[in-house]
C-alpha positions as CSV (number, residue, x, y, z in Angstrom):
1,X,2.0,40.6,153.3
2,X,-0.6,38.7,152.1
3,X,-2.4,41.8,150.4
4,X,1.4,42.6,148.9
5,X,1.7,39.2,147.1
6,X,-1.9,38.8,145.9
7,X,-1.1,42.7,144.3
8,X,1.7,41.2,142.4
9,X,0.2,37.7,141.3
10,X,-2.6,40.3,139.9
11,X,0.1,42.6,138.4
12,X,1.8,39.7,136.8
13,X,-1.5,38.1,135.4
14,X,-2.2,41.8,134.2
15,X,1.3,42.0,131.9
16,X,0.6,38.0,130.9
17,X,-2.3,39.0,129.2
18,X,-0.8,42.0,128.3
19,X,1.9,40.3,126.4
20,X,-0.6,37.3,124.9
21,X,-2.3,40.7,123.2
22,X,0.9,42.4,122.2
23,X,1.8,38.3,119.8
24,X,-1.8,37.9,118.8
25,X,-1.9,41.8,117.3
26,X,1.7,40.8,116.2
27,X,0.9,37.8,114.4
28,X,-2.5,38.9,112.8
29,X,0.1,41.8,111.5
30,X,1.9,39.3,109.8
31,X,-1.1,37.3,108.5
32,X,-2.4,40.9,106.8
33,X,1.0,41.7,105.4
34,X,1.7,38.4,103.5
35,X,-2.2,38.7,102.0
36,X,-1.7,42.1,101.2
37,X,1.7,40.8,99.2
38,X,-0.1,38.2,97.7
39,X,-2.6,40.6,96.5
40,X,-0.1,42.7,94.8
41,X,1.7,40.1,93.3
42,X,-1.7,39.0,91.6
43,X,-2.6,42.4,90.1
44,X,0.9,42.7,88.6
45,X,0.7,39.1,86.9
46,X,-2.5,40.4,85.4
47,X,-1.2,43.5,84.1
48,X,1.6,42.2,82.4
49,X,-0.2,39.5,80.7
50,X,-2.4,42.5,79.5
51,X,0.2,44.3,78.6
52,X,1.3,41.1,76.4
53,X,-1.8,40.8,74.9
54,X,-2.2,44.0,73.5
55,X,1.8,43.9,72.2
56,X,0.9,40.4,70.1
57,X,-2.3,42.5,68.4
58,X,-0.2,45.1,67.4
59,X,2.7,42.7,66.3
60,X,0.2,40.7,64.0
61,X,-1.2,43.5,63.0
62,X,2.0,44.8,61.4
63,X,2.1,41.2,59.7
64,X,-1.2,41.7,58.4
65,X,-0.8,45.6,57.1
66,X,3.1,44.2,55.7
67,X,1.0,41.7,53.9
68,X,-1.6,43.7,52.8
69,X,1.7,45.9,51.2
70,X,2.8,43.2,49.2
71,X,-0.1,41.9,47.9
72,X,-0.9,45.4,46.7
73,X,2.8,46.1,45.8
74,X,1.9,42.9,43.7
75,X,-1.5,44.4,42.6
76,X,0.3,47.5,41.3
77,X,3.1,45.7,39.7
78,X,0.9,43.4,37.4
79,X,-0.9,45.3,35.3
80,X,2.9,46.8,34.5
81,X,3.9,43.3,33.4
82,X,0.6,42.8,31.2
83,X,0.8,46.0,29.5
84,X,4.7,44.9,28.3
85,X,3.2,41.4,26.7
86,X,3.9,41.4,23.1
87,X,0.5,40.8,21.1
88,X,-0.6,37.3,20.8
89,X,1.2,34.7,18.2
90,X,-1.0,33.2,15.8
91,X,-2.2,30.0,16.1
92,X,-0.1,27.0,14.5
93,X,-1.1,25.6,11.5
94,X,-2.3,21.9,12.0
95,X,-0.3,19.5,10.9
96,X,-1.8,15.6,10.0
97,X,0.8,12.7,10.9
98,X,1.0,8.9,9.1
99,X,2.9,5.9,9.8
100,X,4.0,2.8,8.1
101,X,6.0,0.5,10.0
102,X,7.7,-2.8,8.9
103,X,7.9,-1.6,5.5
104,X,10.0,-4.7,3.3
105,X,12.2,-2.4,2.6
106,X,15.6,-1.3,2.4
107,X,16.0,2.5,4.5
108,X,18.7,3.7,2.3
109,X,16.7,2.7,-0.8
110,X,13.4,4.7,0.6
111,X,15.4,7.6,1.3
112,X,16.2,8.4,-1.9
113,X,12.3,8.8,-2.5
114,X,11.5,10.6,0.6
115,X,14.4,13.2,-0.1
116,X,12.8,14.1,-3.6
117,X,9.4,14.1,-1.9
118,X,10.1,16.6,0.9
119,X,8.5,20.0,0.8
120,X,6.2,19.3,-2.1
121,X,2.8,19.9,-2.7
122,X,0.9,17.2,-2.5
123,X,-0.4,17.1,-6.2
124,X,3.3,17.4,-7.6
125,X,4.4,14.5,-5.0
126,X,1.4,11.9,-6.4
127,X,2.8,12.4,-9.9
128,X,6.3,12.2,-9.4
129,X,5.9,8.8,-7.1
130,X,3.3,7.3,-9.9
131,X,5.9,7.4,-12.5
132,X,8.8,6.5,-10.6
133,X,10.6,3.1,-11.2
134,X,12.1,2.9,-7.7
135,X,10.4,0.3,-5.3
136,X,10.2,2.5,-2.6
137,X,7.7,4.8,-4.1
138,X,4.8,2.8,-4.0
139,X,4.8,2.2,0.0
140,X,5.4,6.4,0.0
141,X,2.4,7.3,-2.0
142,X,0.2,4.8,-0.3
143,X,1.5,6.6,3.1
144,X,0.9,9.9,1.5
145,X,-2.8,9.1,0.4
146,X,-3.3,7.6,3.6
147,X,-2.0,11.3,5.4
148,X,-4.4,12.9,3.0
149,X,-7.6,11.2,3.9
150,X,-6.2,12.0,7.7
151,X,-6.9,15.5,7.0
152,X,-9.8,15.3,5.6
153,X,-11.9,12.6,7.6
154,X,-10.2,14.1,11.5
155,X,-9.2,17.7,10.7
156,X,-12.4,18.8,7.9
157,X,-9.1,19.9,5.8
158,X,-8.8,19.8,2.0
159,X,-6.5,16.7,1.3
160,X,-5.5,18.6,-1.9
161,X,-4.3,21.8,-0.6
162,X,-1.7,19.8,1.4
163,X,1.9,20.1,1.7
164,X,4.6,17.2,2.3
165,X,6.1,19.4,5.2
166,X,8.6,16.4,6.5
167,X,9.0,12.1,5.6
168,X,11.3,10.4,7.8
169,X,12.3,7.1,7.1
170,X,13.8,4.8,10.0
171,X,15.6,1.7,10.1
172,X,13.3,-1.3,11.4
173,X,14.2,-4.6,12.3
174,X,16.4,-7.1,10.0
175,X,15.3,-10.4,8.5
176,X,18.0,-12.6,8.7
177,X,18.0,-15.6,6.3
178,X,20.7,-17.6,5.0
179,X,21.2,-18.9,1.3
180,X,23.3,-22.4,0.8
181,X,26.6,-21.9,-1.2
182,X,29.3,-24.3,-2.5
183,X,31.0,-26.8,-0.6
184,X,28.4,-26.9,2.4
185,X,28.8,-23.1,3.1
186,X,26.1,-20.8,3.9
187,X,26.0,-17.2,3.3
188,X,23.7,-15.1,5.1
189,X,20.8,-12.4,3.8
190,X,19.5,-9.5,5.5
191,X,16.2,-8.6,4.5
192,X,15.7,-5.1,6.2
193,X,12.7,-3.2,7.2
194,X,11.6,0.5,7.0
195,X,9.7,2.3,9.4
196,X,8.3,5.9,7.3
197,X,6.6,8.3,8.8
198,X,4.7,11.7,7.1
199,X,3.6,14.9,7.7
200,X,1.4,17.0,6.1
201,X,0.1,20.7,6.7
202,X,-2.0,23.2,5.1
203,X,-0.9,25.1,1.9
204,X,-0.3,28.7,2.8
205,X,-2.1,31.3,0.4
């Protein structure tokens, strides 16, 4: 009996160990499985950021090359634009300015002068304003003098070849004064301004 039962404690330590074997080899299964996943999973992040990679190259180098398209779509296109240019203006003759400003005055009476002034040469313009008998044509030929030696002195132009090409005459401000009248009254004066302004240009041959 005692050989029996010593057979089966031996059996039964025999299949214990057996079975401690069978859950370790199980369990280091397991361990290589999930590493092996792991692996995978790691190569396949990889590739697909590669695969990105590549895919944002190609898409900026379509923006580039679309770019490139235009600017020589641009390129081309200019030349076709300059060749249609009409030929270049000629320059502008030069034209000399003078002022007089607080003139004593009347605008409406100054007019009259600059009207028969306008568009004159300025030879014709001297002689006419030297003989007038208006008031307003002394202040306008001292103006017009003044544009002349403008043209000469700041532009190396001939002040005699010169051309009265517009005279504007502007209202400045009014004096106001008062004269005593009968009976205590007072009537009121206004002694108006002038501002005159000139232009001259060149004489075209």
């Amino acid at each position: 009996m005692a050989d029996e039962q010593k057979k089966t404690t031996k059996k039964a330590e025999a299949a214990k160990a057996s079975g401690e074997k069978s859950e370790a080899k199980k369990a280091a299964k397991k361990d290589d499985a999930k590493a092996s996943k792991s692996e995978s999973k790691k190569p396949a992040a990889k590739k697909e950021s590669k695969a990105k990679k590549p895919a944002a190259k190609k898409d900026s180098k379509k923006a580039d090359g679309k770019a490139k398209g235009k600017k020589e779509a641009k390129g081309k296109k200019e030349p076709a634009k300059k060749a249609k240019k009409a030929p270049a203006k000629p320059a502008a003759p030069p034209v000399v300015k003078a002022k007089a400003r607080y003139v004593r005055i009347a605008p409406r009476k100054a007019r009259l002068i600059a009207d028969q002034v306008r568009g004159m040469d300025i030879e014709s313009a001297r002689a006419l304003l030297q003989f007038s008998p208006r008031g307003a044509a002394h202040p306008i030929h001292k103006l017009i003098n003044s544009a002349a030696a403008n043209a000469e002195n700041n532009h190396d132009l001939v002040g005699d070849e010169m051309r009265v090409s517009s005279i504007t005459v502007d209202e400045g401000p009014t004096l106001r004064r008062f004269r005593p009248r009968a009976m205590g009254r007072a009537t009121p004066i206004n002694k108006r301004t002038s501002h005159i302004a000139v232009a001259l240009t060149p004489v075209e041959d």
